[in-house]
BAGUKE-770572 format. One record per residue (C-alpha): x, y, z; residue in three letters. Coordinates in pm, whole numbers, padded with zeros to 5 digits, always signed. Layout:
N
XYZALA ...
***
This chain:
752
-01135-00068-03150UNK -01131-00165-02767UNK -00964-00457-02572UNK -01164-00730-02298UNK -00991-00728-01949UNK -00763-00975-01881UNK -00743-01176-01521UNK -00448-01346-01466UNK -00303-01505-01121UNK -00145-01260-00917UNK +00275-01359-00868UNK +00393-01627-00592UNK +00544-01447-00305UNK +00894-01436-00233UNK +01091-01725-00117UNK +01106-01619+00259UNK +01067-01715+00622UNK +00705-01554+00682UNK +00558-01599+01063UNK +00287-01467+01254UNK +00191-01511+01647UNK -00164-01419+01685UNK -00308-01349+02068UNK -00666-01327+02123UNK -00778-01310+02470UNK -01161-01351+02560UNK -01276-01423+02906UNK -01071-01255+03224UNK -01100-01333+03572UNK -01160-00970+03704UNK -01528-00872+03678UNK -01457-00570+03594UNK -01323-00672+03250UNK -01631-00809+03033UNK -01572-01093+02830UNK -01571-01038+02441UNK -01712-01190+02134UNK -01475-01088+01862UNK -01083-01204+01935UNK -01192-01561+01938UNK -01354-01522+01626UNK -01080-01249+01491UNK -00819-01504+01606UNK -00946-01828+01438UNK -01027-01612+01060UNK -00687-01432+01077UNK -00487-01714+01079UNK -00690-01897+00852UNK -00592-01621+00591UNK -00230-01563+00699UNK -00159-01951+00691UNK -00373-02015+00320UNK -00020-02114+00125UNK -00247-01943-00159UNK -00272-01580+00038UNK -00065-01531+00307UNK +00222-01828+00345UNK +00248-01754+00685UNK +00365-01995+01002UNK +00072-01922+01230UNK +00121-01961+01614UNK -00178-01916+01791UNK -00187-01803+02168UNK -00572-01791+02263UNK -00672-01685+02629UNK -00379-01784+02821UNK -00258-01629+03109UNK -00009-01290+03077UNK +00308-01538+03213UNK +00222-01750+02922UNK +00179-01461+02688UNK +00530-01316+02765UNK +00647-01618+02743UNK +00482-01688+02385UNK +00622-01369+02251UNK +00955-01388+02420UNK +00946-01764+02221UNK +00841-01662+01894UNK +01092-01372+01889UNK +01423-01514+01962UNK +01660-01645+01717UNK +01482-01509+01402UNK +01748-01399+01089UNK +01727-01029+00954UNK +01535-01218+00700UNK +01244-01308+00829UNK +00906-01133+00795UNK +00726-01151+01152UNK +00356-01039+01203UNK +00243-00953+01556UNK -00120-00930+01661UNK -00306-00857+01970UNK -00683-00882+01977UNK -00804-00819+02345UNK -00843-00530+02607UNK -00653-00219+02625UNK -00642-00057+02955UNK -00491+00296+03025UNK -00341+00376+03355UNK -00339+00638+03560UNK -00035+00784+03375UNK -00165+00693+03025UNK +00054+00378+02951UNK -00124+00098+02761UNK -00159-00247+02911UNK -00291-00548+02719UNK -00520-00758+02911UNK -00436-01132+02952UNK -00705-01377+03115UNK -00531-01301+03436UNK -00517-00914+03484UNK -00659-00741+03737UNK -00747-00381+03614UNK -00637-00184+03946UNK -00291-00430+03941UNK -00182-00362+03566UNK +00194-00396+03615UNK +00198-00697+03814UNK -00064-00882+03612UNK -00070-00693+03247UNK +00177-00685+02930UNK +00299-00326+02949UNK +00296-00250+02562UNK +00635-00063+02657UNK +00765-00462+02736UNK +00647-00549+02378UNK +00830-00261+02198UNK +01179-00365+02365UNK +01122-00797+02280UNK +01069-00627+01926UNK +01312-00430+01924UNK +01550-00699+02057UNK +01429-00907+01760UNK +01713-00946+01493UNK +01403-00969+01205UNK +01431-00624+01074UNK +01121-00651+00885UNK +00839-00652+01161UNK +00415-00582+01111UNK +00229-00540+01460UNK -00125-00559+01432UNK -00373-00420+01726UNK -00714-00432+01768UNK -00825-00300+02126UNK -00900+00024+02273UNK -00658+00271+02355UNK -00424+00061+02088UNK -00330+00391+01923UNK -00177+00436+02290UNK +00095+00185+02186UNK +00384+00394+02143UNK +00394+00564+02426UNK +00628+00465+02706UNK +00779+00835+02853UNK +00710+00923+03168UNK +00558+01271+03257UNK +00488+01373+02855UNK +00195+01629+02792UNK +00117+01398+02511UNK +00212+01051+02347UNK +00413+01135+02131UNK +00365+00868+01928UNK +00532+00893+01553UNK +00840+00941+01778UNK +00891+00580+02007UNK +00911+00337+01688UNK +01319+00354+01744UNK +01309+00015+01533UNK +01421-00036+01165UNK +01193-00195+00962UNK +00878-00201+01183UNK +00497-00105+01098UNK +00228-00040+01351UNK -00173-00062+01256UNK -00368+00011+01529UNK -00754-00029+01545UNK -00791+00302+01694UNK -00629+00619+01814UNK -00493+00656+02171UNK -00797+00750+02272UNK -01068+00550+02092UNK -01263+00228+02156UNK -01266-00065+01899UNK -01577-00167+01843UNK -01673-00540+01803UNK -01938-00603+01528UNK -02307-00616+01656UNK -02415-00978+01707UNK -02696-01148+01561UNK -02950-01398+01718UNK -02873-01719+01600UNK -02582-01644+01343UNK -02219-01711+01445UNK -02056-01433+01617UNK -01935-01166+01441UNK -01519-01027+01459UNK -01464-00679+01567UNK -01483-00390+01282UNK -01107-00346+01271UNK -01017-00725+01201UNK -01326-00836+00989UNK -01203-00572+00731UNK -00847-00679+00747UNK -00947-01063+00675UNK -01215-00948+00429UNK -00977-00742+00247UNK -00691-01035+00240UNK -00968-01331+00162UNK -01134-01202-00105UNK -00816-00974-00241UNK -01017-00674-00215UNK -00692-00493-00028UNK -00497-00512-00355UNK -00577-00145-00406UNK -00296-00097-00675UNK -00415-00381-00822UNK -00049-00550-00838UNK -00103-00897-00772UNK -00036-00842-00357UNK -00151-00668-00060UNK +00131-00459+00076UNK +00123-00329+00416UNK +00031+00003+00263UNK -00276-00137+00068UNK -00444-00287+00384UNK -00419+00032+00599UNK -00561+00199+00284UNK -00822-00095+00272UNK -00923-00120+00628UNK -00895+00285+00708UNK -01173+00356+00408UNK -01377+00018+00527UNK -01390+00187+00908UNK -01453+00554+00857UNK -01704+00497+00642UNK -01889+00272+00858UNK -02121+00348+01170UNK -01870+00373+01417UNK -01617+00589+01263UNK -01283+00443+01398UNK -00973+00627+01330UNK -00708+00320+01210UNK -00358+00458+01243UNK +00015+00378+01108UNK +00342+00463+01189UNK +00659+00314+00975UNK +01052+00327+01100UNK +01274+00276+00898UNK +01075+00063+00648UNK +01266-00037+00311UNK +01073-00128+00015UNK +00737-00276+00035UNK +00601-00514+00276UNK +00399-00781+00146UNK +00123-00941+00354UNK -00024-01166+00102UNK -00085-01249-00289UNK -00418-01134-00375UNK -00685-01413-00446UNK -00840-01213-00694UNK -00516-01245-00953UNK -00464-00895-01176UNK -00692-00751-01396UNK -00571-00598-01693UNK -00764-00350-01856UNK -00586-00268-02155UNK -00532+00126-02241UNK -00747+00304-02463UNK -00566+00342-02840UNK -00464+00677-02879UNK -00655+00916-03166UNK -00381+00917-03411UNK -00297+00560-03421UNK -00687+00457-03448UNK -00690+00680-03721UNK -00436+00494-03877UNK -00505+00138-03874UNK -00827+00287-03983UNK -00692+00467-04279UNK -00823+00325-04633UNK -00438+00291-04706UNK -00246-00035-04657UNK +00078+00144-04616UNK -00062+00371-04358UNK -00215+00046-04167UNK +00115-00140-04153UNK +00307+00188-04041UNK +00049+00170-03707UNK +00085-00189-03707UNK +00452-00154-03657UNK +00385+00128-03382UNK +00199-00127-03212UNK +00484-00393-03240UNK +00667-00135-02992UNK +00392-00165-02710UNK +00404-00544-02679UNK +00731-00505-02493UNK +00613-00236-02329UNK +00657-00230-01892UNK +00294-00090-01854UNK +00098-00432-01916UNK -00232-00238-02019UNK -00054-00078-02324UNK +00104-00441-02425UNK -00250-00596-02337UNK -00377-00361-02546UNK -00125-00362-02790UNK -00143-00767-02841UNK -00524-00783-02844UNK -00544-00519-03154UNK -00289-00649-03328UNK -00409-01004-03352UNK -00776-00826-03458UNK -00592-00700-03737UNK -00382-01030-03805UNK -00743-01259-03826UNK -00934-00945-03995UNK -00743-00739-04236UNK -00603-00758-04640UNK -00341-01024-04699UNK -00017-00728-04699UNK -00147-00561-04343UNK -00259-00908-04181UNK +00108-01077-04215UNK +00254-00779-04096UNK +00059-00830-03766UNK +00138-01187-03780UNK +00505-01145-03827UNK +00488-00919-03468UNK +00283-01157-03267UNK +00520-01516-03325UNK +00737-01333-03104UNK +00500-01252-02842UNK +00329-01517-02726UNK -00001-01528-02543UNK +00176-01638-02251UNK +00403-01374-02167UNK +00457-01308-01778UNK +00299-01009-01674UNK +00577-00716-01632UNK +00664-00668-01237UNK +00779-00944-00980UNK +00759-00998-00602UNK +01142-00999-00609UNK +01135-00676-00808UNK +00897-00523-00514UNK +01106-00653-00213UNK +01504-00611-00391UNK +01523-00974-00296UNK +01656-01243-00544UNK +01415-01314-00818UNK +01302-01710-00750UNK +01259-01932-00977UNK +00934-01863-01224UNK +00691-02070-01212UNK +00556-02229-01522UNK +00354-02039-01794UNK +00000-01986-01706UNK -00234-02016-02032UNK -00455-01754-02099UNK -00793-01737-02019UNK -00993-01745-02336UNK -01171-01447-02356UNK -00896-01228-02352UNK -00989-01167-02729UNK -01126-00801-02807UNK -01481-00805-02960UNK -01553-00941-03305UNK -01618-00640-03537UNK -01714-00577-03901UNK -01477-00589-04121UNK -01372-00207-04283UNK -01480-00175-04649UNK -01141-00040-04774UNK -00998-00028-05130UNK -00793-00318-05268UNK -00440-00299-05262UNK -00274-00210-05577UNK -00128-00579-05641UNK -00151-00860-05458UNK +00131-01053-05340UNK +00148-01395-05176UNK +00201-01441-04854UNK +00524-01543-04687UNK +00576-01921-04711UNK +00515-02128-04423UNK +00771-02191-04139UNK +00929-01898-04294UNK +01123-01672-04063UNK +00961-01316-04049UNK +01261-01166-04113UNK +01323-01357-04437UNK +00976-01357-04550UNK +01017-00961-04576UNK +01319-01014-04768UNK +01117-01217-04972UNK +00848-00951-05046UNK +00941-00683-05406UNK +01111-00406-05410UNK +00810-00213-05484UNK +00623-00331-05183UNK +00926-00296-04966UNK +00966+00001-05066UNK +00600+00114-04962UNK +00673-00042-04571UNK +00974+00118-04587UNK +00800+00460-04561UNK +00502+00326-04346UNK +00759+00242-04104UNK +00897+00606-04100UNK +00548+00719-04124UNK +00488+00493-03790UNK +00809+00654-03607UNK +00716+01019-03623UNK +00343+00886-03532UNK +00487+00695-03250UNK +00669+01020-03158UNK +00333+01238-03134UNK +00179+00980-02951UNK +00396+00913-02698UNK +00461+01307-02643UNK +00146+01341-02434UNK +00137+00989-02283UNK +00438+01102-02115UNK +00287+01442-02059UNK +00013+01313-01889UNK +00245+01051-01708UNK +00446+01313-01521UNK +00732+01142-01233UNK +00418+00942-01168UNK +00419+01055-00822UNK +00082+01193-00644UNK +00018+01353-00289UNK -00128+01168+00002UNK -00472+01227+00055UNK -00605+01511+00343UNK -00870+01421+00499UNK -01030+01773+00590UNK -01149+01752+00964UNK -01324+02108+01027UNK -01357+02385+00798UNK -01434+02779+00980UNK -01555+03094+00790UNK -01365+03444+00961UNK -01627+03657+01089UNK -01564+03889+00787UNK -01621+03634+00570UNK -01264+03702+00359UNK -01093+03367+00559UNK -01166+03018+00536UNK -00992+02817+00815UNK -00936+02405+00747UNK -00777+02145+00981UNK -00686+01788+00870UNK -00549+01448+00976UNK -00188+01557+00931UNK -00167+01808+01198UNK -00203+02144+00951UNK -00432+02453+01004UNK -00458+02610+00672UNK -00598+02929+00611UNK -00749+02995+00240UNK -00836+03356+00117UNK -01157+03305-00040UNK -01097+03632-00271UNK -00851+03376-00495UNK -00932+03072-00352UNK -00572+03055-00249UNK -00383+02923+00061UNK -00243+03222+00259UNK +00126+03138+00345UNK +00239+02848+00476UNK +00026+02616+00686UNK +00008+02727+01104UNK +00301+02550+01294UNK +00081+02292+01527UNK +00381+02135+01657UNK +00198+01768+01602UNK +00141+01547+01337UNK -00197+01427+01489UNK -00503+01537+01320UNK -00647+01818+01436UNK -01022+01757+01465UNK -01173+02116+01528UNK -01106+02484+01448UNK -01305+02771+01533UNK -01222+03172+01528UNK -01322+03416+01793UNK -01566+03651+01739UNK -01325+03937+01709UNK -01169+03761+01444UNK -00876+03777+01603UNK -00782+03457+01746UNK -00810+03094+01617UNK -00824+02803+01826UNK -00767+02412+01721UNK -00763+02142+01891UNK -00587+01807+01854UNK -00467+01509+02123UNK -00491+01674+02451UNK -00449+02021+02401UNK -00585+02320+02217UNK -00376+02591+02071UNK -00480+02930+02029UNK -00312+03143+01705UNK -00280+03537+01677UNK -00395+03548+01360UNK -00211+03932+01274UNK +00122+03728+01334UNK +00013+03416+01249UNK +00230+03281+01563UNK +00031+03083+01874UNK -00039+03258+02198UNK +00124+03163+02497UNK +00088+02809+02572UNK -00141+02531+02446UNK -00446+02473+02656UNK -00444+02109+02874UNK -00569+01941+03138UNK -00448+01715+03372UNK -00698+01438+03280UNK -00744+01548+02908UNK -00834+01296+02671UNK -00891+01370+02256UNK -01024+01729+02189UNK -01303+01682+01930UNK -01449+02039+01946UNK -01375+02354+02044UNK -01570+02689+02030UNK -01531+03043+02154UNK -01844+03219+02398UNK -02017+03494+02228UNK -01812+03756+02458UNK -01463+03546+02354UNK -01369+03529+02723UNK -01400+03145+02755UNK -01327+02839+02496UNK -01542+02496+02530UNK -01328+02176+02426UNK -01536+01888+02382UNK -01335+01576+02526UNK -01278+01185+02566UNK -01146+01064+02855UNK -00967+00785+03023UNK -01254+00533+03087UNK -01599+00439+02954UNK -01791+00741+03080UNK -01482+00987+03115UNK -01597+01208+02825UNK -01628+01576+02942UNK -01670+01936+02810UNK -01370+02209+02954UNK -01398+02521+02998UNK -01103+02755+02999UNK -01036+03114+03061UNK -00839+03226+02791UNK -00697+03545+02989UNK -00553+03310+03220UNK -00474+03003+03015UNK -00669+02802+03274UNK -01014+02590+03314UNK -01316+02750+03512UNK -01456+02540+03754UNK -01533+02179+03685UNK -01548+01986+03356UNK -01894+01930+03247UNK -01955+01586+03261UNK -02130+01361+03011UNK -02170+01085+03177UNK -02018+00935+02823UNK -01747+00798+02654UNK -01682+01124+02424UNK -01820+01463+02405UNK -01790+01483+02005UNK -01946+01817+01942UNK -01973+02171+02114UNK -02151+02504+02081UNK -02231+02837+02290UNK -02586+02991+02274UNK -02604+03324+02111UNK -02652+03490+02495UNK -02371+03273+02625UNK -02591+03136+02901UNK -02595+02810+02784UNK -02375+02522+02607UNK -02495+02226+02398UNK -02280+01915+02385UNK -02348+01611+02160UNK -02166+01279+02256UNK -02104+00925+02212UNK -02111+00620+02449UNK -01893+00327+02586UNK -01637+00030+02441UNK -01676-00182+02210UNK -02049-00258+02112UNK -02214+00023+02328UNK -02215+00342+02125UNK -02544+00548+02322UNK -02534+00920+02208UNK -02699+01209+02398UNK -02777+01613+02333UNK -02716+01746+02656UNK -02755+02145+02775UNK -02575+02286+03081UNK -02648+02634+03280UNK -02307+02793+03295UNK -02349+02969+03539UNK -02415+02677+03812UNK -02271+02421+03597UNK -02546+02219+03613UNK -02680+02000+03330UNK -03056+02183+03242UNK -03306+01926+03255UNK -03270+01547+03113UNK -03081+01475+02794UNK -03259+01592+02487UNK -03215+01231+02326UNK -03092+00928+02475UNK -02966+00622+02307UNK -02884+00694+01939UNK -02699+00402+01799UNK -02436+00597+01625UNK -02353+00860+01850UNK -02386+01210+01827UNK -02176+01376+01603UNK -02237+01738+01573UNK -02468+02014+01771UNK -02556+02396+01671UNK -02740+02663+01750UNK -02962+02862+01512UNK -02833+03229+01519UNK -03146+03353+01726UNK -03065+03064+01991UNK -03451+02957+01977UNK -03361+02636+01832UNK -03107+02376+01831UNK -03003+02095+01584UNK -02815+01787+01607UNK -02802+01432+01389UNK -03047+01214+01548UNK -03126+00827+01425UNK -03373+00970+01200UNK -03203+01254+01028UNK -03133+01579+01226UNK -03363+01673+01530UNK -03428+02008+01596UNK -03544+02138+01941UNK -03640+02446+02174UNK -03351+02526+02383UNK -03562+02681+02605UNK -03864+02404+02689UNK -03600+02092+02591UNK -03951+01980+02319UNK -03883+01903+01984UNK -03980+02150+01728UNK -04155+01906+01426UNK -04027+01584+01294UNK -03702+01505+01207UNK -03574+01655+00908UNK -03549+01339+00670UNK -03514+01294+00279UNK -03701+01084+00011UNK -03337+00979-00054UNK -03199+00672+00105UNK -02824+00765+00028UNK -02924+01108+00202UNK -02953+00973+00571UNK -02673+00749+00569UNK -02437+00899+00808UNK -02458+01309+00956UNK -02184+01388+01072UNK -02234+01805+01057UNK -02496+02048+01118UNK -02474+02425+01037UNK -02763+02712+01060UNK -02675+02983+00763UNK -02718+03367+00937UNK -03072+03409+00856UNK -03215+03078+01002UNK -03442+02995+00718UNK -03145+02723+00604UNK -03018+02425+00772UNK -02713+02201+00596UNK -02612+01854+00724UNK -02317+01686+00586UNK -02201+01341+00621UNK -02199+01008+00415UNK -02393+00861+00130UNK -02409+00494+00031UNK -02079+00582-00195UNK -02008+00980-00188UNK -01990+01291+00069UNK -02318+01460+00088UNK -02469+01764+00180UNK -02825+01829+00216UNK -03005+02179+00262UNK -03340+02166+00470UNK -03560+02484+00511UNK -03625+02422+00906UNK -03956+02609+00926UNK -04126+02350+00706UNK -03885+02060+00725UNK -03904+02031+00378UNK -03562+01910+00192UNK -03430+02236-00026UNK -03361+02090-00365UNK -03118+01803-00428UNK -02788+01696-00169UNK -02505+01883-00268UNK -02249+01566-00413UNK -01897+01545-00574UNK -01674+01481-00266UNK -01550+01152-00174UNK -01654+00942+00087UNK -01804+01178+00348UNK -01819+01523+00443UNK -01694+01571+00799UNK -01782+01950+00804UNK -01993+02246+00707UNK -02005+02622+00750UNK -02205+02899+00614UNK -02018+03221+00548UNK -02123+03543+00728UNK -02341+03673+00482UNK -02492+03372+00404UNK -02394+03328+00008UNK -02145+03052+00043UNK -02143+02748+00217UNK -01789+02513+00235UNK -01831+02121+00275UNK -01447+01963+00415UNK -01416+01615+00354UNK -01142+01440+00189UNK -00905+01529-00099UNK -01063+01886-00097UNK -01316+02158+00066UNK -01567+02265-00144UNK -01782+02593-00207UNK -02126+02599-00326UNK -02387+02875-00331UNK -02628+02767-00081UNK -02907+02994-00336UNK -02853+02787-00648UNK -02696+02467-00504UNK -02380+02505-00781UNK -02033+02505-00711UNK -01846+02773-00702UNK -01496+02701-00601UNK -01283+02334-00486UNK -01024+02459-00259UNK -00687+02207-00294UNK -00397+02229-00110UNK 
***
């Protein structure tokens, strides 16, 4: 017996003062500042959404390309004299400009980018007007580059330091990007109206169309829109990092009542009580009736769903005896029973006044099935007369039959009992971790150690013997993701790299080595790796403006960088790697703001410095995400537009086509490329249409080696082959997996 899903209107929000100031600025009087697309269009569909009284509810103030006077001004207005009541919603769609000391500006139409103070809003000026604000219950919203930049106001700080400036109660920060990311605007079409940027077009999609209702409660929290947006932008092109930071938040923060109502799916019917109300005896049948009468009062609304859509089967379908006793159970439960759960329930406020009864839809009915063929009940009885109060229409039944429900109903209680043992089981404190996002994944060059980093600032270290973490996590001293990891090549060092530095662990002690690694003009460390002799480390950088992004080189007896930084000529040097003689070093990057994203393979001469010859490829759409060298050094690979390229290091020609698969979902996204020890294997990792992937390509023939390794979700940000060759990890989110490159099965899922 199974139940139909049930939609029903989500709840009305609380009764509360709910404003929102939206700032969008577009064109600018400096030249240097380009005008954009998106915040006119971001502007104009956000507070359509917040203001719908059927989503959001929200008092929408719009301040579109005004001057930064009357931008301080706007703020300064919309922020006085609020109560401690009030939910406010701040957002900021425009440019972000860094300064020379790395404090974020927003860009108003009168800024001039070499006068920031004088003519920018310092976002240190926005954090005190908010935190001057008596609403304790504050949402900022920012979508422009450098926005993950916000919190940082310090003077003379290695780093931001941002979890650490939100001195605020009751305030929540989503930035578009991290503090050293773009936001990219959507790519515009000829003739079609132009598009919002990727971080705002998923926030308004998600809120329209009630998509960002991820717990499926009837509302989009705070929390369910990061969730929304974050898994809408990292698994698109451009791979945007969407942050969050909370202070001193209380309770859930509700941004709007989702459009798409709740869907109930009612719970499956456990074994034992299908087996009853399918038993040939009546008794038997009205003992799991009256287990069922327990779940229509139940607080999960898929077991009372459930509960009330089999027990009215039973009232139109059974014998006379079993069919009142479902009837008697269902006049107290009407169809239209408020769902369990209320926005004053989520938000401790006062519950408001209900609104009135919403009928059911009418195919909230479970499927008409055959009636069972069971045998006839020793005598029949009539039923209870009509108007009848169940209570006294029991009384009214014999002895002999009461007898017989009598002991049903104690037959029902110790069934109820051995059902609900491992519903509960199962159910647990109903808590669950936070999901990792694995960032880099390293084998030790014995091949005993796996290394991991993730997005909350831990280097793990597994022992691949039990498939066990070894100890507790490596101190990093930040809560930023670390995005690379790589061990030396006498296996006694590790080195990962986060915001601006890259620390270096002695992995006997497990403590770091002298001081992080830094720069004075350091942006976001995206890879690092050792040089074949382990005398130098290569950090693969952003930097501070458009084409900033650089590749460092440091001397790890002294602590300090050799020379000049390698430049890209490029917004972010993503990927890094050493040529087995050391002579050489391969970079991969991505370009400029916003809409521009041109990638490039470069190769420099370290000895002179001096990039070898012209970029390998020039003007991938999607950046280039990863580079590596086969272990012979007489070819390199990196994703390309087609697939993965592959090269001679030595002439700078391509060796064959791109390695591409039959399957569509294959070539989504690379974001990983790995050579196993022999050569004769090549693994990329990335994205599918709707799973992480990993596909093995022999490189000699270009020919796809069996089907893409699949199970993880979302994407696979990185792959390694073990030493020897036999195993091959994949670190992506929730887990790392191993898989025997030979046979393509998986041997181990490593979970922390």
């Amino acid at each position: 017996m199974s139940g139909s899903p049930v939609t029903r209107p989500a709840p009305d929000l609380p009764a509360e003062r709910r404003l929102a100031l939206v700032v969008a600025t577009t064109t600018y009087a400096d030249a240097s500042l380009r005008r954009l697309r998106a915040p006119a269009r971001d502007a104009a569909d956000l507070s359509a959404v917040l203001a719908d009284p059927r989503i959001g509810a929200f008092e929408v103030t719009p301040v579109i390309d005004k001057s930064a006077h009357e931008v301080r001004l706007a703020v300064e207005n919309f922020l006085a004299e609020r109560n401690p009541q009030d939910l406010l919603v701040v957002y900021l769609s425009c440019h972000g400009l860094v300064d020379v000391r790395r404090r974020l500006y927003f860009a108003a139409t009168d800024s001039v980018k070499n006068r920031l103070a004088a003519t920018g809003l310092e976002a240190r000026w926005l954090l005190d007007q908010l935190e001057d604000c008596r609403a304790r219950r504050q949402v900022v919203l920012l979508d422009c580059c450098f926005s993950g930049a916000f919190a940082h106001g310090a003077k003379g700080e290695n780093d931001l330091g941002l979890a650490g400036r939100f001195q605020g109660h009751g305030r929540v920060v989503l930035t578009a990007s991290r503090a050293s990311e773009y936001s990219f605007e959507g790519d515009p079409v000829p003739g079609a109206d132009q598009p919002g940027s990727v971080f705002t077009s998923a926030l308004v999609d998600g809120l329209r169309t009630g998509a960002a209702d991820l717990d499926h409660d009837g509302y989009v929290s705070v929390d369910d829109a990061y969730g929304y947006v974050f898994d809408r932008m990292r698994s698109g092109a451009a791979k945007q990092t969407p942050q969050r930071w909370l202070y001193g938040v209380e309770g859930q923060i509700l941004l709007a009542r989702s459009s798409a109502g709740i869907t109930i799916t009612p719970h499956p019917l456990p074994e034992a009580l299908r087996s009853s109300l399918d038993s040939p005896y009546p008794d038997i049948r009205i003992g799991a009736v009256t287990t069922l009468g327990h779940w229509l009062d139940d607080s999960d609304p898929a077991r009372a769903l459930a509960a009330r859509q089999a027990v009215r089967h039973i009232a139109d379908t059974d014998i006379p005896d079993v069919a009142a006793a479902a009837r008697a159970l269902l006049d107290p439960h009407p169809e239209t029973t408020d769902t369990p759960g209320t926005a004053a329930g989520r938000n401790g406020q006062e519950p408001t006044e209900s609104p009135a009864p919403v009928e059911p839809p009418p195919d909230d009915t479970v499927p008409e099935t055959p009636k069972i063929n069971r045998p006839p009940p020793h005598a029949e009885v009539p039923p209870p007369t009509a108007g009848s109060p169940p209570r006294a229409a029991w009384l009214q039944w014999p002895r002999s039959r009461r007898s017989r429900v009598i002991t049903a109903v104690l037959t029902a209680l110790l069934l109820a009992a051995a059902i609900a043992l491992p519903i509960l089981t199962q159910a647990g404190d109903g808590t669950s971790p936070s999901p990792i996002e694995f960032r880099s994944v390293a084998f030790s060059p014995d091949g005993k150690t796996l290394a991991s980093s993730d997005d909350a600032g831990s280097v793990r270290l597994w022992d691949l013997a039990t498939g066990k973490q070894k100890g507790d996590p490596l101190a990093s001293g930040s809560n930023n993701a670390i995005n690379s990891v790589a061990f030396s090549h006498d296996g006694k060092t590790l080195a990962g790299s986060d915001d601006y530095r890259v620390r270096l662990w002695d992995l006997a002690t497990g403590k770091q080595k002298g001081d992080s690694l830094t720069s004075d003009a350091l942006g976001t460390i995206n890879s690092v790796a050792f040089s074949p002799d382990d005398k130098t480390l290569a950090g693969g950088s952003d930097g501070s403006g458009a084409n900033d992004g650089k590749v460092r080189i440091w001397d790890l007896a002294t602590g300090k960088e050799k020379g000049k930084p390698l430049a890209s000529g490029n917004a972010e040097v993503r990927s890094v790697a050493f040529s087995p003689d050391g002579k050489t070093l391969a970079g991969g990057s991505s370009g400029a703001c916003c809409s521009s994203r041109e990638g490039k393979v470069q190769l420099w001469d370290l000895a002179t410095g001096k990039e070898k010859g012209k970029p390998l490829i020039s003007g991938s759409a999607q950046g280039v995400w990863s580079v590596a060298f086969s272990h012979d050094g007489k070819t390199l690979a990196a994703d390309c537009p087609e697939g993965v390229c592959l090269w001679d290091p030595a002439t700078g020609k391509p060796k064959g086509k791109p390695l591409t698969s039959d399957d569509d979902d294959t070539d989504a996204a690379i974001f990983s490329v790995a050579f196993s020890p022999d050569g004769k294997t090549l693994a990329a990792a990335g994205k599918g249409n709707y799973h992480g992937i990993v596909q093995l390509w022999d490189p000699a023939t270009g020919r796809a080696k069996g089907q893409p390794l699949t199970g993880q979700r979302d994407w696979v940000n990185s792959v390694a082959f073990s030493p020897d060759g036999k195993t091959l990890a994949g670190g992506g989110r929730d887990d790392i997996r191993l898989w025997d490159p030979a046979t393509g099965k998986l041997k181990a899922k490593l979970l922390p």
